[in-house]
C-alpha positions as CSV (number, residue, x, y, z in Angstrom):
1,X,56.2,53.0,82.8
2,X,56.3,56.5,84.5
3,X,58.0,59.1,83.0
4,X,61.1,61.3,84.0
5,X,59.5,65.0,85.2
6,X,61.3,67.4,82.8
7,X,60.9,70.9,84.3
8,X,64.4,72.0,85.2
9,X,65.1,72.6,88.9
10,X,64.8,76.2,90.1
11,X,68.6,77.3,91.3
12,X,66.6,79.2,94.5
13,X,65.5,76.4,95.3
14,X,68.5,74.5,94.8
15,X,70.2,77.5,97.1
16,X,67.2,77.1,99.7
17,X,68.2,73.3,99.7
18,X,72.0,74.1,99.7
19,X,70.7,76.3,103.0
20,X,68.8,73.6,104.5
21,X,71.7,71.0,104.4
22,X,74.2,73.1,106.0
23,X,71.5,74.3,109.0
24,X,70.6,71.0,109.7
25,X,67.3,72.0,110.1
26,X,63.8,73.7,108.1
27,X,64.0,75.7,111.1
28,X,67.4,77.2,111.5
29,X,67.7,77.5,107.6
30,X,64.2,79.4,108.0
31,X,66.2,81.6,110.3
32,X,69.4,81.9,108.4
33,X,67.5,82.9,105.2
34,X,64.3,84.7,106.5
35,X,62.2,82.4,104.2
36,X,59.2,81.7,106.3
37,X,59.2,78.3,107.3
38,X,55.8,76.9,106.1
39,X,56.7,78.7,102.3
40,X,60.5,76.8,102.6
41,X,58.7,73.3,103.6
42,X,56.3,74.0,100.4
43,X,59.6,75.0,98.3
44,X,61.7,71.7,99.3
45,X,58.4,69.6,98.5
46,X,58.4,71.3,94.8
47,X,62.0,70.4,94.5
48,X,61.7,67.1,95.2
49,X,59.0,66.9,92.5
50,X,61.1,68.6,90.1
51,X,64.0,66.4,90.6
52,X,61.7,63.7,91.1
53,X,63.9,62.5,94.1
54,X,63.2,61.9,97.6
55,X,65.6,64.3,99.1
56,X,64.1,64.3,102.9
57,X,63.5,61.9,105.2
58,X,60.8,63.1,106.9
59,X,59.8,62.0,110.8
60,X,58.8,63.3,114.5
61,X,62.3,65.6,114.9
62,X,61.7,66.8,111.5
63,X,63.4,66.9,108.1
64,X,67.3,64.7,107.9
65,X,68.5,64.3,104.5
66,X,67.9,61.0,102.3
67,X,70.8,59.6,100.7
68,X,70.1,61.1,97.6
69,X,69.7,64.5,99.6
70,X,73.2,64.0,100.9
71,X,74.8,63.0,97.8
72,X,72.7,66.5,96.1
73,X,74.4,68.6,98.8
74,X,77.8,67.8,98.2
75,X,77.2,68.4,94.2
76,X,76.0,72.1,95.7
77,X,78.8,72.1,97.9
78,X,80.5,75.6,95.9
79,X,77.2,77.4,95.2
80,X,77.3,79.3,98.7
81,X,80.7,80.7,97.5
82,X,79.3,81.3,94.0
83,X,76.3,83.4,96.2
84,X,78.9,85.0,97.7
85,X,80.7,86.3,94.7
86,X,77.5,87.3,93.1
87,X,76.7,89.7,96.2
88,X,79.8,91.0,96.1
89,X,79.5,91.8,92.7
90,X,76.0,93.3,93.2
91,X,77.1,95.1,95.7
92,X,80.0,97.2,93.2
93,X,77.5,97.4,90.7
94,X,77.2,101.0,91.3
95,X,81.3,101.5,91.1
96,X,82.2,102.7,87.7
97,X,83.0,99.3,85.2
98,X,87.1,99.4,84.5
99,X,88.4,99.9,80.9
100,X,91.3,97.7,80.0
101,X,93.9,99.9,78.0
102,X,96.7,98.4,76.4
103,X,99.3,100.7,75.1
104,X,102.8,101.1,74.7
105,X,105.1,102.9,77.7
106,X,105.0,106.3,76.6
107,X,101.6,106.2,74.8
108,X,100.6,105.2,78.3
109,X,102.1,107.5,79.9
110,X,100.7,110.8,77.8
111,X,97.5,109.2,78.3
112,X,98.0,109.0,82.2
113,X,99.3,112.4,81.8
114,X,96.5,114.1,80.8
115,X,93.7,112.4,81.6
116,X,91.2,114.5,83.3
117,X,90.8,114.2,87.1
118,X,86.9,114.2,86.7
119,X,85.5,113.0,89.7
120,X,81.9,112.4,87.7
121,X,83.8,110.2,85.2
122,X,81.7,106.8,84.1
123,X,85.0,104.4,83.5
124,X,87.7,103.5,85.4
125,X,91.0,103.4,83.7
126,X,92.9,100.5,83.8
127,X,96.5,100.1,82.2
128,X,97.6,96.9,81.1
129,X,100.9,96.5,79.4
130,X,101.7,96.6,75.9
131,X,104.0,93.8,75.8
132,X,100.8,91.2,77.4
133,X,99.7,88.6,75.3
134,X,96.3,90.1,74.7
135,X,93.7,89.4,72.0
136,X,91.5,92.0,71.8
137,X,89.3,90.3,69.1
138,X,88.8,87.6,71.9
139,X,87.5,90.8,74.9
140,X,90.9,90.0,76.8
141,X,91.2,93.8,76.1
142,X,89.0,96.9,75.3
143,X,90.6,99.2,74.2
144,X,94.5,98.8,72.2
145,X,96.7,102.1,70.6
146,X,99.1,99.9,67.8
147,X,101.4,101.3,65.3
148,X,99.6,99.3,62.4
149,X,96.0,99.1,61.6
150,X,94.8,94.9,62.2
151,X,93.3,93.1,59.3
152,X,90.9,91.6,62.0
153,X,87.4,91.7,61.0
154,X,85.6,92.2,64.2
155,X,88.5,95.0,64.9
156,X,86.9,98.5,64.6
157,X,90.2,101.1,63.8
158,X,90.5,104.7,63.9
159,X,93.7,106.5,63.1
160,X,94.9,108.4,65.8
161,X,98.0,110.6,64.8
162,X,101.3,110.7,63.0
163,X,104.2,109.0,65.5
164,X,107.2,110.5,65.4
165,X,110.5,109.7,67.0
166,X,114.0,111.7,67.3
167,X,117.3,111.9,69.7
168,X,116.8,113.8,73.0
169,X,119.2,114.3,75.7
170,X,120.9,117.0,77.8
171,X,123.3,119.5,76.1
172,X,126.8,117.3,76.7
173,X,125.3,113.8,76.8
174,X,126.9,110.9,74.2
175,X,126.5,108.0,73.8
176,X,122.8,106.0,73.6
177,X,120.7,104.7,76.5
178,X,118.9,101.7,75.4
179,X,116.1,99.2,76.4
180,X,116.3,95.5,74.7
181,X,115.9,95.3,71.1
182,X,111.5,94.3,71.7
183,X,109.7,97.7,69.9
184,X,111.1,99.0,66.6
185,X,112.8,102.4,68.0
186,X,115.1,100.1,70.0
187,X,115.8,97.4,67.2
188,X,116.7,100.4,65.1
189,X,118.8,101.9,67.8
190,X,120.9,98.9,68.4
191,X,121.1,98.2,64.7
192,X,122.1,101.9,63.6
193,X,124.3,102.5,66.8
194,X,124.9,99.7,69.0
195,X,128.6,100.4,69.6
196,X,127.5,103.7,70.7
197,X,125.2,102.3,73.4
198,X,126.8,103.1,77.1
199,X,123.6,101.8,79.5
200,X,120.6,99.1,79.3
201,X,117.6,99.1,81.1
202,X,114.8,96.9,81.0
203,X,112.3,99.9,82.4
204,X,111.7,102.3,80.3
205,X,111.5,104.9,83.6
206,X,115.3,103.7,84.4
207,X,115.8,104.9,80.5
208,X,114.5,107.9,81.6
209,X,115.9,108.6,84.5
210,X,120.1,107.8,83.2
211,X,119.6,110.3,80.3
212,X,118.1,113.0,82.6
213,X,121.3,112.6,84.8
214,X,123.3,112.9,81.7
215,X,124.5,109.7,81.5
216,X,123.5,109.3,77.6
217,X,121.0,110.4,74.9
218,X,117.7,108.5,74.2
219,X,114.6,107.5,71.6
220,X,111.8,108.8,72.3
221,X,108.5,110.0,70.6
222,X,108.0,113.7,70.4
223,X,105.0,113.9,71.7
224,X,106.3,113.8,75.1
225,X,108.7,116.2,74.3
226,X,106.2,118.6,76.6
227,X,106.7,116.5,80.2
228,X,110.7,116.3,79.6
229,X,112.2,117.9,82.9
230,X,115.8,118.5,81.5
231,X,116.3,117.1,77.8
232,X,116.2,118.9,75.0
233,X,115.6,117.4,71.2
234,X,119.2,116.4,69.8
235,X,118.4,115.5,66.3
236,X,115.5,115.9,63.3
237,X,112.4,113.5,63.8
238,X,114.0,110.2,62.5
239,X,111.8,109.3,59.0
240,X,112.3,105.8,59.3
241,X,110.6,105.3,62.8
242,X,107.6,108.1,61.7
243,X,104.3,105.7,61.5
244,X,100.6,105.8,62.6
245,X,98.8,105.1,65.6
246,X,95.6,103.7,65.5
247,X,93.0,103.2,68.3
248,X,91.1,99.4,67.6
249,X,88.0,98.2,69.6
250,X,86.1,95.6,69.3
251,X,83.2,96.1,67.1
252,X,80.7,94.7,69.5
253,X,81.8,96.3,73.2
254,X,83.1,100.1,71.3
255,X,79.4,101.6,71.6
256,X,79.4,100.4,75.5
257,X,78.8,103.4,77.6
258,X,81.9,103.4,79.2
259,X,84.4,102.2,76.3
260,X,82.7,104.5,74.2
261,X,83.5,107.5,76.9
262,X,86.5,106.4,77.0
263,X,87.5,106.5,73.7
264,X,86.4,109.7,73.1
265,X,89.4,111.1,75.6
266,X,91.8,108.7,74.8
267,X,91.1,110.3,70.9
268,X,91.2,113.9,72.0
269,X,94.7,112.9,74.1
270,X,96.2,111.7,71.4
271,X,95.4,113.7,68.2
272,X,96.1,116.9,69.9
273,X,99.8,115.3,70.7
């Protein structure tokens, strides 16, 4: 009784194979690949062996593919598209690696504010929104600003600053501008005043933009207090919406190169706010 030949098959050669089928021919796949054409004959024969399988059927025109050679060629049918992909991927390996961000609206937007227009920096920042279903323990995220530190073990934390949140508006506004009751500076808004509310908007921007045309006063944390075009602060910081913000990573991917970069400006964005 023979026995079954163990060694795993090389995926090059599987490729080369994959190469083979689709030119028809040792020679045109020679060609198409620029392996020579004696080193891809010696390369099919290995791979046979490997796979103990007859994969070839070998005559006078040449090479034409055994049954088993046809049936192994549709199994490899996606790995020219997984090539593909790969080389592409090589090919941005150079390009600097994206950090995922996930923040809420006007954390995001102080960050975007002043975030340095280095040309020469390593990470790419990308924004994902706040209200995504994102597990950062589970690398869906790298980098997450929350109001409350996680009890997460593989969570690293580091708090950030004091949040604090008051009324602004332009001199004559009344009335409140709201968004839907989903953060706690709205829920508290349309419990304390919701007969006082005069406009909705799902966008925060839309928010925004009614209360700098006068149209009613807003929520908003005082750290962007600085980038307000026309409002002014209507009341005392509101004690009840005053928290922490904390910066989480996971404790694996925060000493990355570029997470770890960009934490270090995320940090000195927000703890000089």
């Amino acid at each position: 009784m023979g026995f079954m030949n163990e060694t795993p098959a090389s995926l090059d050669d599987l490729a080369l194979f994959a190469a083979v089928a689709d030119a028809g021919s040792l020679g045109e796949a020679s060609r198409r690949t620029g392996v020579p054409l004696p080193t891809l004959s010696r390369r099919m024969t290995a791979l046979e062996r490997d796979l103990a399988r007859t994969l070839f059927l070998r005559g006078k025109r040449g090479y034409a593919l055994s049954a088993e050679g046809v049936s192994l060629a549709a199994e490899l049918s996606g790995l020219a598209e997984v090539r593909r992909r790969v080389e592409r991927w090589r090919s941005l390996s150079d390009a600097r690696p994206p950090v995922r961000i996930t923040a809420g609206f006007w954390t995001s937007h102080a960050i975007a504010r002043r975030l340095s227009a280095d040309p020469e920096r390593t990470w790419l920042p990308h924004f994902v929104p706040a209200t995504a279903s994102l597990d950062l323990a589970r690398r869906e995220a790298d980098i997450g600003i929350r109001n409350a530190a996680p009890d997460h073990p593989w969570l690293a934390r580091r708090a950030l600053a004091t949040v604090r949140f008051a009324v602004y508006g332009t001199q004559k506004a009344k009335g409140y501008i709201a968004a839907p009751p989903d953060t706690p500076s709205q829920r508290w808004l349309h419990e304390r005043h919701g007969r006082e509310i005069v406009a909705v908007a799902q966008d925060p921007r839309i928010c925004l933009e009614l209360a700098e045309a006068g149209h009613g006063l807003m929520i908003l944390p005082t750290f962007v207090e600085s980038s307000l075009r026309n409002l002014v602060r209507r009341s005392e910081p509101i004690e009840e919406l005053t928290h922490e913000s904390w910066l989480l990573a996971h404790h694996d991917a925060r000493q990355d190169p570029p997470i770890r970069a960009a934490i270090d400006e995320i940090v000195a964005i927000l703890a000089s706010d």
